[in-house]
VOPAGU-2260 file (C-alpha; in pm, 1 decimal, decimal comma):
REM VOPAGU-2260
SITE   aa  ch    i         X         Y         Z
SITE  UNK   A    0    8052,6    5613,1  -15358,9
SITE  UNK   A    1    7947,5    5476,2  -15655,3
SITE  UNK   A    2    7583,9    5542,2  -15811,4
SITE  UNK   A    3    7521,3    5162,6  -15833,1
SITE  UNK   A    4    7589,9    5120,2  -15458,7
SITE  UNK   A    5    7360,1    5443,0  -15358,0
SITE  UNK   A    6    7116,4    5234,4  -15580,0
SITE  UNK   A    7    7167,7    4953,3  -15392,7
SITE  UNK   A    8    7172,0    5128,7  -15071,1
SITE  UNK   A    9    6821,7    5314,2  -15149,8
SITE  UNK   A   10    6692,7    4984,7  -15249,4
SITE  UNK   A   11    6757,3    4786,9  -14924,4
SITE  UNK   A   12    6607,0    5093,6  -14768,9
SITE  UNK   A   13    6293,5    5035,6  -14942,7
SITE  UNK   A   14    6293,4    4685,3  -14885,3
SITE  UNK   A   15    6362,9    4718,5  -14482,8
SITE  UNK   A   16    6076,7    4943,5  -14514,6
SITE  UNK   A   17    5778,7    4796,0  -14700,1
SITE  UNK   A   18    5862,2    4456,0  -14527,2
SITE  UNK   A   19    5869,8    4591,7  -14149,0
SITE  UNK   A   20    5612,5    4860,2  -14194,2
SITE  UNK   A   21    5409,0    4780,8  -14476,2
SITE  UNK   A   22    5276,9    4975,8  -14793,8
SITE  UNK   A   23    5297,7    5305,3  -14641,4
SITE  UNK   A   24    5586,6    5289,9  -14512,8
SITE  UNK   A   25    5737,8    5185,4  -14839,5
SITE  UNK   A   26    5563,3    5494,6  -14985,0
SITE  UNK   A   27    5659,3    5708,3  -14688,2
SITE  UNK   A   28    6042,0    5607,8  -14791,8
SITE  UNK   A   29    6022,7    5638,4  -15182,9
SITE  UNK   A   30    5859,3    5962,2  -15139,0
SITE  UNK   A   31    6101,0    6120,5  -14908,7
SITE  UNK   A   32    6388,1    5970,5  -15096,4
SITE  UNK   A   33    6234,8    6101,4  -15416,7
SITE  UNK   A   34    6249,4    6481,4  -15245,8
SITE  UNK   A   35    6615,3    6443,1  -15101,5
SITE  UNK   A   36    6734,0    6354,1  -15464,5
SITE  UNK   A   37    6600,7    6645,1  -15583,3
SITE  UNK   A   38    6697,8    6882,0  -15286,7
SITE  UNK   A   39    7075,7    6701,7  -15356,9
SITE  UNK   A   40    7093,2    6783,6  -15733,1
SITE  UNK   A   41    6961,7    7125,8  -15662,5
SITE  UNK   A   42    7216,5    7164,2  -15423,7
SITE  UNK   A   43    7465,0    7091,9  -15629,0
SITE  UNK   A   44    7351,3    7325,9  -15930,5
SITE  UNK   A   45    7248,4    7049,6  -16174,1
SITE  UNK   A   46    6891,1    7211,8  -16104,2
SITE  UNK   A   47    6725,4    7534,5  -16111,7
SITE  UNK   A   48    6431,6    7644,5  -15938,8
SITE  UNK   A   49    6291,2    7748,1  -16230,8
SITE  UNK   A   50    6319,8    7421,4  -16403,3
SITE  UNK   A   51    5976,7    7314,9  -16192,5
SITE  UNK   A   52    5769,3    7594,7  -16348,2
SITE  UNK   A   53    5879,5    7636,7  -16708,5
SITE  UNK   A   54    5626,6    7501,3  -16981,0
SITE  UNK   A   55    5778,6    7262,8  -17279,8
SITE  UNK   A   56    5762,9    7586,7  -17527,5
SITE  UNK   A   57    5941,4    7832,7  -17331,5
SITE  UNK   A   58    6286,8    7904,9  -17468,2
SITE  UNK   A   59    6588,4    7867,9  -17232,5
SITE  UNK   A   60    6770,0    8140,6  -17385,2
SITE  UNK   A   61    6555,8    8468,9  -17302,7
């Protein structure tokens, strides 16, 4: 599946959502889709645990 039709996809969810349940329930979705992409790409190894907690000057090669 392509990335513009998981866009689309995630975009009709949102829009089901804030227009049967209102403003919380569009936040409700957008949050919880917000986690599941990260819990996907970390998953998948394009993310490291550790990529949450570094600061901008440490160095990635220690």
């Amino acid at each position: 599946m392509s990335r513009a039709v998981i866009g689309m996809v995630a975009g009709m969810a949102l829009g089901f959502a804030g227009y049967f349940g209102g403003f919380g329930a569009f936040l409700l979705v957008a949050a919880l889709g917000a986690i599941g992409f990260v819990a996907g790409r970390f998953l998948e190894g394009d993310l490291e645990l550790g990529d949450f907690f570094r600061t901008r000057g440490d160095d990635r090669r220690r």
